[in-house]
C-alpha positions in Angstrom: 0.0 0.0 0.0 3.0 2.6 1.3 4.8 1.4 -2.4 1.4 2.4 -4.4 1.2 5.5 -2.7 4.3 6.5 -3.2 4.7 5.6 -7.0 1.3 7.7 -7.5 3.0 10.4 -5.8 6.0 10.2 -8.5 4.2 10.1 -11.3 2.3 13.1 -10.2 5.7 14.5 -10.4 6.5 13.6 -13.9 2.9 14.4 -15.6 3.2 16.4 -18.8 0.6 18.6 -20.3 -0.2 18.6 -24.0 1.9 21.3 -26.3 -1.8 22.3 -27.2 -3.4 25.2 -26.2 -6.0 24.6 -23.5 -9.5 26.2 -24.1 -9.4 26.6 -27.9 -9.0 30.4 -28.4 -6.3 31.8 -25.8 -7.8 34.3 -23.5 -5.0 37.1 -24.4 -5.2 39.8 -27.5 -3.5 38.8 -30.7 -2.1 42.1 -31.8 1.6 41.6 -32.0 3.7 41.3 -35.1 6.8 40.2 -36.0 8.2 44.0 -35.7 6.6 44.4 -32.8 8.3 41.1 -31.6 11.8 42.2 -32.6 11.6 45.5 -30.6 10.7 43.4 -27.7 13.2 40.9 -27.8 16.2 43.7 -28.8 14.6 46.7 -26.2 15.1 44.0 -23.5 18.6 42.8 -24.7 20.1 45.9 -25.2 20.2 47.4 -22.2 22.5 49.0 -20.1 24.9 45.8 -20.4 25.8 47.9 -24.4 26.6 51.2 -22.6 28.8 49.7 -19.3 29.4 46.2 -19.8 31.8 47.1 -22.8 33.9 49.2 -21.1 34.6 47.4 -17.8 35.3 44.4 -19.7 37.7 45.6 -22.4 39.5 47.5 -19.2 40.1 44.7 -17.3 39.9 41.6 -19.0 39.9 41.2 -22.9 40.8 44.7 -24.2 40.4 45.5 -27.8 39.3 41.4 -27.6 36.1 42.5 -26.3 35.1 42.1 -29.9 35.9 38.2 -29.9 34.2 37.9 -26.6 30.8 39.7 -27.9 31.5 37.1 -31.1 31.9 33.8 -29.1 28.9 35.1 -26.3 26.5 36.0 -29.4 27.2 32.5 -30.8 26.5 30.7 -27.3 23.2 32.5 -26.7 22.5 31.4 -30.8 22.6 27.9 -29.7 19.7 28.7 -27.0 18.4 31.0 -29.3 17.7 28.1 -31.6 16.4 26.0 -29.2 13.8 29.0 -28.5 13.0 29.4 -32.0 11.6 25.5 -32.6 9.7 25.5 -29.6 8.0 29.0 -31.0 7.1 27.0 -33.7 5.8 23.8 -32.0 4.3 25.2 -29.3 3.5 29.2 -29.1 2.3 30.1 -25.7 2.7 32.1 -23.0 5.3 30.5 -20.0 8.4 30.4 -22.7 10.4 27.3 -21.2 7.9 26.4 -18.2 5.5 25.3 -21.2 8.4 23.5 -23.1 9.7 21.4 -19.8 6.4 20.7 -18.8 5.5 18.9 -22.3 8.9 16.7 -22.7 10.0 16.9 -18.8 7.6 16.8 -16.7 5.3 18.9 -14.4 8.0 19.4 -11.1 10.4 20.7 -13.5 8.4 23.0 -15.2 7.7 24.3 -11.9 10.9 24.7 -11.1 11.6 26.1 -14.9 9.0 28.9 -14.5 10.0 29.7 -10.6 13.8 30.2 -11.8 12.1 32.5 -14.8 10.0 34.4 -12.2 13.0 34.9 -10.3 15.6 35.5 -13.2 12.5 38.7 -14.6 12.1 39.8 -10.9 15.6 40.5 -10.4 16.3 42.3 -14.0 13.2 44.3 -13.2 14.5 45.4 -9.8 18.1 46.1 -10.9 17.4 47.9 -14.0 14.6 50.0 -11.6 17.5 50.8 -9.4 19.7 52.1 -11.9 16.7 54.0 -13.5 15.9 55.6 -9.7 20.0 56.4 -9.4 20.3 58.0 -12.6 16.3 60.2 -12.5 15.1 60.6 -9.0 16.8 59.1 -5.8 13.0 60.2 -4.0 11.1 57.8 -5.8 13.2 54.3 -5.9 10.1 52.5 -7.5 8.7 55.1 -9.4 9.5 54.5 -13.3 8.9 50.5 -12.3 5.5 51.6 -11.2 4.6 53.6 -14.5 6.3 51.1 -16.6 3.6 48.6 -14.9 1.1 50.5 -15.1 2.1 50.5 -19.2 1.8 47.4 -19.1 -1.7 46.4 -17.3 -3.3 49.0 -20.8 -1.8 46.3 -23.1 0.5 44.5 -25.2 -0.1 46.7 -28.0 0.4 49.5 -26.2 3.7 48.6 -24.4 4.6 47.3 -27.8 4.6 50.9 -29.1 6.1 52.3 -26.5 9.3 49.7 -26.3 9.6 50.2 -30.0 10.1 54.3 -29.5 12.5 53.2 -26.9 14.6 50.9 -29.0 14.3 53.1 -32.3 15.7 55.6 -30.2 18.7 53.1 -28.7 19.6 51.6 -31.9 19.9 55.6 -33.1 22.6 56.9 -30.5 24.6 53.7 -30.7 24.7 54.2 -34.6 26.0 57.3 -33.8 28.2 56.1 -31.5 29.4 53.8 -33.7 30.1 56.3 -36.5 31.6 58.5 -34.4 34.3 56.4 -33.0 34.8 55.0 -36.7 35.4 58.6 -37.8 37.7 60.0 -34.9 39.2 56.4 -34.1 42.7 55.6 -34.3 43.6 51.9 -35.1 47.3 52.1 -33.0 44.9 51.6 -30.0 44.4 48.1 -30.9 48.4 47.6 -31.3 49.5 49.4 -28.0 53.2 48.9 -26.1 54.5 49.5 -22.7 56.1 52.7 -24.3 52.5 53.7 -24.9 51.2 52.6 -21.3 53.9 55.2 -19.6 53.1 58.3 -21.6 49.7 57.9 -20.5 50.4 57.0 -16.7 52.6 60.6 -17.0 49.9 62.2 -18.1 47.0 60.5 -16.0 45.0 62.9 -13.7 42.8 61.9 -10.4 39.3 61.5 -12.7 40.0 57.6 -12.6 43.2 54.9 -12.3 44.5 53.4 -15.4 43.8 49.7 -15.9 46.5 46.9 -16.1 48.1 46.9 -19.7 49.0 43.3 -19.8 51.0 42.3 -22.8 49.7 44.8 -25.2 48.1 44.4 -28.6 45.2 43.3 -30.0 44.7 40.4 -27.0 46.4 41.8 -24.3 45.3 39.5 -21.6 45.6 35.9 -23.6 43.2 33.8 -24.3 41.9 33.1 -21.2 41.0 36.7 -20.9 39.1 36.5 -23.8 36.5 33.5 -22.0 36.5 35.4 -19.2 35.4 38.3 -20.8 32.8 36.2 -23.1 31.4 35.0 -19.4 31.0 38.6 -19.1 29.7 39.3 -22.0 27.4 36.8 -22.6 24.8 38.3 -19.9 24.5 41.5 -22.5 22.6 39.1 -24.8 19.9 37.5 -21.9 16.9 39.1 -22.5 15.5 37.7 -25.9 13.7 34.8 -24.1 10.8 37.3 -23.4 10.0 36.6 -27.4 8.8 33.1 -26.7 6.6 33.9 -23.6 4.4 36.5 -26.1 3.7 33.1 -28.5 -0.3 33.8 -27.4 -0.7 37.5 -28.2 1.4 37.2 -31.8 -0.7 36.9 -35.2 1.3 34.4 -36.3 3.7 32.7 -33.4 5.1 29.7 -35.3 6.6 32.3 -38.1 7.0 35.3 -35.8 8.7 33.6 -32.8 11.9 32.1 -34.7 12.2 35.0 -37.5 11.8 37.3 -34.0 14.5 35.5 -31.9 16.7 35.9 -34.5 16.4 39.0 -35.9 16.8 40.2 -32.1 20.0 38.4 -31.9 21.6 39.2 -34.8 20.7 43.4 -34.6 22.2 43.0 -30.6 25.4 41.5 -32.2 25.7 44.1 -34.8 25.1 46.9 -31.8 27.7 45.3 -29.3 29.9 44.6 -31.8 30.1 47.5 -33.7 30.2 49.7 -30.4 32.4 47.6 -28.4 35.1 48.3 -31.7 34.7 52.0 -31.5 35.3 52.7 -27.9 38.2 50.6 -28.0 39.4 52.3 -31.6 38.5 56.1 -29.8 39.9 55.5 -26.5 43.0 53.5 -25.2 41.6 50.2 -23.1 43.5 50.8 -20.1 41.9 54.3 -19.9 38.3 53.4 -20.4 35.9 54.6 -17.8 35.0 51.6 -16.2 30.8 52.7 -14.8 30.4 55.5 -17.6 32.4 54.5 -20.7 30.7 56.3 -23.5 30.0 59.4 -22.2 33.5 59.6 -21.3 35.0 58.4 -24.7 33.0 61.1 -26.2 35.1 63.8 -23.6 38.3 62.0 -24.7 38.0 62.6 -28.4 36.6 66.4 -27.8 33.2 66.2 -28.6 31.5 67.2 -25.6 28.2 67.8 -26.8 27.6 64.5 -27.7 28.1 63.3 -24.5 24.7 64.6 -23.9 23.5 62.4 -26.5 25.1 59.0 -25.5 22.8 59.9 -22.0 19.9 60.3 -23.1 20.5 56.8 -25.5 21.2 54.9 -21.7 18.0 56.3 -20.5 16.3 55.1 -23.3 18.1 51.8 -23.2 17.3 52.0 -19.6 13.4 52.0 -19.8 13.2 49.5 -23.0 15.0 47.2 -20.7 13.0 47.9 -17.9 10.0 47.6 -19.8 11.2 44.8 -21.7 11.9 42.7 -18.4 8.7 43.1 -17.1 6.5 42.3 -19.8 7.2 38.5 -19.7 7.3 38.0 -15.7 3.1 38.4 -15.7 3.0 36.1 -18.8 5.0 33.4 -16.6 3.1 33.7 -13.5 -0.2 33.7 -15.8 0.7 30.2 -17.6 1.4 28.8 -13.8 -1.9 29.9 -12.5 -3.8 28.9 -15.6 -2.4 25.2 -15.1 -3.0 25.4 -11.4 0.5 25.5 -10.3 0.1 28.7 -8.8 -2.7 30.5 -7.2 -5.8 30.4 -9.3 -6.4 34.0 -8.9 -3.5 35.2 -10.7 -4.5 34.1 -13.8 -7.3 36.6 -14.2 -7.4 38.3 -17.7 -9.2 41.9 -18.0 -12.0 41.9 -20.0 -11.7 44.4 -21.8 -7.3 45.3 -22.2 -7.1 41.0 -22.2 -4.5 41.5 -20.2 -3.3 39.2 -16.8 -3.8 42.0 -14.9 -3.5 40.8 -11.8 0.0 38.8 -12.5 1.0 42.1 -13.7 0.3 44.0 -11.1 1.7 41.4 -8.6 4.8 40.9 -10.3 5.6 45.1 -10.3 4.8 45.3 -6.9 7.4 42.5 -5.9 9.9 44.0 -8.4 9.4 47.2 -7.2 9.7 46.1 -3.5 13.0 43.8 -4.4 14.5 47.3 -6.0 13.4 49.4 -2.8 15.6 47.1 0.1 18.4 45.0 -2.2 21.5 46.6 -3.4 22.0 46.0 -7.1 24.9 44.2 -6.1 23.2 41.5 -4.4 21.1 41.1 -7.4 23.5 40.4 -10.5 24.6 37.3 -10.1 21.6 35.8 -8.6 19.6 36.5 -12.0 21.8 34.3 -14.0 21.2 31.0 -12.8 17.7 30.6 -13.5 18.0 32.2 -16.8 20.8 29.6 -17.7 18.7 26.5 -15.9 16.1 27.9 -18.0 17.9 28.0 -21.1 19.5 24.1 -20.5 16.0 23.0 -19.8 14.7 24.3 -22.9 18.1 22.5 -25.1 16.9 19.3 -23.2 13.2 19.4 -24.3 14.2 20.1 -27.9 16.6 17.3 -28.1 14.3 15.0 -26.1 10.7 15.6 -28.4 12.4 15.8 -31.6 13.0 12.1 -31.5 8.7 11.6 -30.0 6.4 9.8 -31.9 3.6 12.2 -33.4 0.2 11.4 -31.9 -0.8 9.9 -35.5 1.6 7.1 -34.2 0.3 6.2 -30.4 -2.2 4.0 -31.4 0.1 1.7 -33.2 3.4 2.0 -30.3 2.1 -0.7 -28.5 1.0 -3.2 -30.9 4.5 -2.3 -32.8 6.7 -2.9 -29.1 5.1 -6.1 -28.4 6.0 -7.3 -32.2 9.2 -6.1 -31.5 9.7 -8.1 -28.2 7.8 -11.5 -29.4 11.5 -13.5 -30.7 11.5 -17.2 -30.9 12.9 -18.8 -27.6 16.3 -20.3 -28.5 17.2 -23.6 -28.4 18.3 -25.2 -25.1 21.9 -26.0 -26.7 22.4 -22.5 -27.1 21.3 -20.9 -23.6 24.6 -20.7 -22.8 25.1 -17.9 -25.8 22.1 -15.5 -25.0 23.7 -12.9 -22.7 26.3 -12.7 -25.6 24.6 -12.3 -28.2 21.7 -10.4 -26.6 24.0 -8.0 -25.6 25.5 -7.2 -29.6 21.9 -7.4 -30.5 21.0 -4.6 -28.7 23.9 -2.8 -29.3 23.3 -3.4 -32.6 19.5 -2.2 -32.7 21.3 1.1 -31.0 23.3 2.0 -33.5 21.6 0.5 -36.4 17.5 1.3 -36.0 15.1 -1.0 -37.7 12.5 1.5 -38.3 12.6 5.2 -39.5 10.1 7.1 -38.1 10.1 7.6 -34.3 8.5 4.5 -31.7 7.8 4.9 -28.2 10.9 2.4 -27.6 13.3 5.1 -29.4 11.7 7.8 -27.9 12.8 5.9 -24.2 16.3 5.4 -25.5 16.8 9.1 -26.2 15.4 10.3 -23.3 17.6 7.9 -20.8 20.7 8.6 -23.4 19.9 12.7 -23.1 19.8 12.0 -19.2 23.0 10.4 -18.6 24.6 13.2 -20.9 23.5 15.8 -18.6 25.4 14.0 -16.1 28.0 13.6 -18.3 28.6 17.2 -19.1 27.4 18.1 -15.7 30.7 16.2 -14.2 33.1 17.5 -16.9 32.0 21.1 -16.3 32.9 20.4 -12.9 36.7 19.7 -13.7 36.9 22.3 -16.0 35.8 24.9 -13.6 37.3 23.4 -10.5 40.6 21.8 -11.3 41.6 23.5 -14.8 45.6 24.1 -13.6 45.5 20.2 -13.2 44.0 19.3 -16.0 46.0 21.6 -18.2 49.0 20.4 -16.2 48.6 16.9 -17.7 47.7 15.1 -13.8 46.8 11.6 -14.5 44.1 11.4 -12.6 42.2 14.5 -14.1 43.2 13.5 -17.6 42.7 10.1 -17.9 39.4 11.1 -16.0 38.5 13.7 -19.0 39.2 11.6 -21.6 37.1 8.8 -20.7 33.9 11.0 -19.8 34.8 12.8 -23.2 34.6 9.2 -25.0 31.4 8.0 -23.1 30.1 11.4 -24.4 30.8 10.9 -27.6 29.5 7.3 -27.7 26.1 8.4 -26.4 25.8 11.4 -28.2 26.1 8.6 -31.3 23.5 6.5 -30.3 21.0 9.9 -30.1 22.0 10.7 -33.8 21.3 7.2 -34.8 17.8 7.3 -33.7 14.7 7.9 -36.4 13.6 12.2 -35.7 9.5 12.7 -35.8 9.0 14.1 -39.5 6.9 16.4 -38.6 7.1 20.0 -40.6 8.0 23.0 -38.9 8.7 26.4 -39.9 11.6 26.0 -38.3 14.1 23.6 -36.9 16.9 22.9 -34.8 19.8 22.0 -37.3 22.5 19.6 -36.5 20.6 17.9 -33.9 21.9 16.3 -31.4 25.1 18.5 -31.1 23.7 21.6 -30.7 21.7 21.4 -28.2 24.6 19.4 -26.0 27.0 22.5 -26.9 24.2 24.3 -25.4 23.8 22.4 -22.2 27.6 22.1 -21.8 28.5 26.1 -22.1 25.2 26.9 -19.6 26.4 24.5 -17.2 30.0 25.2 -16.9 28.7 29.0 -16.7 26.6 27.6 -13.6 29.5 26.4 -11.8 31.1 29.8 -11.9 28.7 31.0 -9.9 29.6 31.9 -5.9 28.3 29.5 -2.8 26.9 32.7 -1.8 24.2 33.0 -5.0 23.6 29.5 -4.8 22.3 29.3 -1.1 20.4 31.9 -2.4 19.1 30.2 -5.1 18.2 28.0 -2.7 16.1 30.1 -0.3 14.2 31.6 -3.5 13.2 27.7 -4.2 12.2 26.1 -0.9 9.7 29.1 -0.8 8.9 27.7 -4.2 8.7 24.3 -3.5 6.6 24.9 -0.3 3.9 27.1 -2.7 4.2 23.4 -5.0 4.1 20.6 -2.6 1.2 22.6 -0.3 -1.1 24.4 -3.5 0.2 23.4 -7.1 0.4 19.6 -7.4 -3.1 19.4 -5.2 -5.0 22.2 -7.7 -3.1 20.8 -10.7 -5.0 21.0 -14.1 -3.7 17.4 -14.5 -5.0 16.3 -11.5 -8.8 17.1 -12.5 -7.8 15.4 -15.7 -6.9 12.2 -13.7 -10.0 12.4 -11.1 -12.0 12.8 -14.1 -13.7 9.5 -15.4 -12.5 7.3 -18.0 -13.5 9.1 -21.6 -13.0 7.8 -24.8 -9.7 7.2 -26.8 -10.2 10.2 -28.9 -11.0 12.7 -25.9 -7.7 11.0 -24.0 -5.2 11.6 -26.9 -6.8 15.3 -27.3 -6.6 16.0 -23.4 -8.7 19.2 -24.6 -10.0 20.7 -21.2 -11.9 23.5 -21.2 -10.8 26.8 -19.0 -13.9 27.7 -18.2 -12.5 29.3 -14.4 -10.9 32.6 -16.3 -12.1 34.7 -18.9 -11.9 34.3 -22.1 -12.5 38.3 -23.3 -16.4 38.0 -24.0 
């Protein structure tokens, strides 16, 4: 009886809602287009990280390399960003990622998915409100977060506009930031000496310290400068998930999302890149102004009025971050109500603005109360790890449900396994062979499938193979991070460790690729499947284990108050648990798992 309990209790863990839309019509306004998209995703991207991020990382840890790191971070957030895109095409709806875990992984990790992603928007919210209150009105700590939320309780449309006017605005002083350090640039700051490095320590004045030189050149800090600085750099590009959590209020999501995600990407390359190049063209690396780069590489080269323009392009960048941040965090919190994981009341949707007003309204208040008694600093690093848990989780599901069957095929999975498992019994003289040759066999039906479309016995084989990669990549990111000296050193142990986690990886990630995909068309795709999403996984984790004990016991206090909200409300008030107290229905209503969401509003 204890045993029966307890193995309901687990699979109430691992439940998994249909990729379909509950409810037919979705409760919010479709009025989004893919424009409108692409202002989100780049307004909440290119932020401040463009106008300070640059210069404290081309000071002190990459120099005129800054441009590699903004290359090799913009190609690590593409592999996510791809990952983003398919599911925008399968499955467009609000929750971004919790909607994606909870179809492929299962409803306690979607939970945990979508309270990360709560956390992750919170925290950017509150940190870019603090900023905003530091650089407008030190009176007021939460009052742009307040009118920014009140923006956004009128409407997608209407915060649409507005972030649009704010990124138009952006992308127009960082053009002409980048022109300007083009025009006034020299290129011998990309080629400077330690004869260079004295004449400006002699003529140095009090209005800030010169940074280290290193080597000089063009990669003054060697190459391990340059992956330290695309750590760095990689948070300027977090921000573009928000595109996927608008899948319900676009016109058309399964084009939109993916042409959104990476149109966003590529114009937030283009910016970093090109602006990142002209500071570090204008003004010498070691003399960048670490908090207010821009502004002062605009003194440096003598134009001093257009130091007034690079300000107002960082309060603009300022508020389409702001605004950008907080525009998915009620869209999260609305998908986890609506399935029952959170409380029921927060998934109300005005009648007449179809907007989840009262998520909105919830979220702004916490943000706005996080920005009023936390220091920024205490914020920064803690907003990473749910974005990159997010992001892995996201590079799992894709690489898990490509390889599905379609629902055209469950009828025929089980008739087809038990074919599959019915072999003749061998003879008695050759019992002694079985283990043997069972054993090639199904090594053999690994690498070599019989079938090519997708069964639910491949679709078990890639899911255990995608598990014990995670644990494979999860243990090399650990050396790498912990023990690098000894591992570069050549140690035996560390090596000979390496190498055979390296060729188990490698084996498995065979077996994936060997498996029969679901031919199913989408507008878009995942190419090279399965590597990309494992280089995803493997750079997301190793930039987890950077992370401090510090952030991750705080990590840990912001998810026991999640898990007690789960294990006392969300797995009792579940959506799936009125589908399983429900009685039997027939075949055609089980597949569908259609139910009605007749609790909230659907805009009539």
């Amino acid at each position: 009886m204890l045993c029966q309990r307890v193995c309901q209790f687990g699979q109430k863990l691992v439940r998994r809602r249909p990729l379909e839309t509950r409810g037919g019509e979705s409760c919010l306004a479709r009025c989004l287009s893919t424009m409108d998209l692409v202002a989100l995703g780049v307004g909440s991207t290119l932020g401040a990280g463009v106008y300070i991020l640059a210069g404290a990382v081309a000071k002190d840890k990459a120099g005129p390399a800054i441009v590699i790191c903004f290359l090799v971070a913009a190609l690590t957030c593409v592999l996510s960003g791809l990952c983003y895109a398919e599911f925008g095409a399968r499955a467009p709806g609000s929750g971004s990622s919790y909607l994606y875990s909870y179809a492929t992984v299962g409803q306690l990790c979607a939970f945990i998915t979508g309270w990360t992603l709560i956390l992750s928007y919170v925290i950017g919210s509150a940190s870019v409100a603090r900023a905003w209150s530091s650089a407008i009105d030190s009176m007021t700590g939460n009052h742009m977060s307040r009118v920014l939320q009140g923006l956004l309780v009128l409407g997608a449309s209407e915060s649409a506009l507005v972030t649009k006017i704010f990124t138009d605005m952006n992308l127009l002083v960082l053009s002409f930031v980048f022109l300007s350090g083009f025009i006034k640039g020299d290129a011998r700051h990309w080629q400077l000496t330690q004869q260079d490095y004295e004449l400006a320590k002699s003529g140095s004045n009090d209005t800030y310290s010169l940074g280290p030189l290193g080597s000089g050149g063009f990669v003054p800090f060697g190459f391990d400068g340059v992956l330290r600085g695309a750590a760095t750099c990689f948070y300027a590009f977090v921000g573009f998930d928000c595109i996927a959590t608008a899948g319900e209020e676009a016109h058309h999501p399964q084009c939109s999302i993916p042409l959104g995600i990476v149109i966003s990407l590529f114009v937030c390359f283009v910016a970093c890149f090109g602006v990142s190049a002209a500071l570090t063209l204008t003004v010498p690396y070691y003399q960048i102004h670490p908090d207010s780069p821009l502004p002062q590489a605009s003194l440096y080269i003598g134009w001093t009025p257009a130091r007034r323009v690079v300000a107002a392009g960082t309060l603009c960048a300022l508020s389409s971050s702001l605004l950008g941040a907080m525009f998915p965090m009620p869209r999260v919190i609305y998908a986890m109500a609506e399935d029952g994981l959170l409380f029921r009341g927060l998934a109300w949707v005005h009648v007449r603005t179809r907007t989840p007003i009262i998520a909105t309204i919830v979220s702004g208040t916490l943000a706005a109360f996080m920005a009023l008694l936390f220091e920024l600093s205490d914020l920064v690093d803690l907003m990473s790890i749910g974005t990159l848990l997010a992001y892995s989780l996201v590079a799992f599901s894709v690489l898990v449900l490509r390889y599905q069957p379609g629902q055209d095929l469950r009828k025929n999975e089980k008739t087809e396994v038990e074919i599959t498992e019915v072999k003749p019994e061998p003879e008695a003289s050759s019992l002694a062979s079985v283990p043997e040759a069972g054993n090639s066999k199904t090594l053999k039906s690994l690498c070599n499938p019989i079938n090519t479309i997708p069964t639910q016995k491949y679709g078990h084989t890639v899911y255990g193979c995608a598990l014990l990669l995670v644990l494979l990549l999860t243990i090399l990111c650990l050396i790498l991070a912990q023990w690098p000296s000894h591992l570069f050193s050549g140690d035996p142990l560390c090596t000979t460790s390496a190498g055979l986690l390296l060729l188990l990886i490698f084996g498995t990630t065979f077996i994936i690729w060997r498996q029969p995909q679901n031919p199913t068309p989408l507008n878009f795709k995942v190419p090279a499947l399965p590597v990309l999403p494992l280089m995803s996984i493997f750079v997301n984790m190793y930039l987890m284990m950077q992370m401090t004990p510090r952030t991750w016991a705080q990590f840990g206090i912001w998810m026991v108050i999640g898990f007690a909200i789960y294990f006392g409300y969300g797995i009792w008030h579940s959506v799936e648990t009125t589908n399983d107290q429900q009685p039997p229905a027939s075949s055609s209503q089980t597949a569908d798992k259609n139910v009605p969401s007749a609790e909230f509003p659907h805009g009539k």
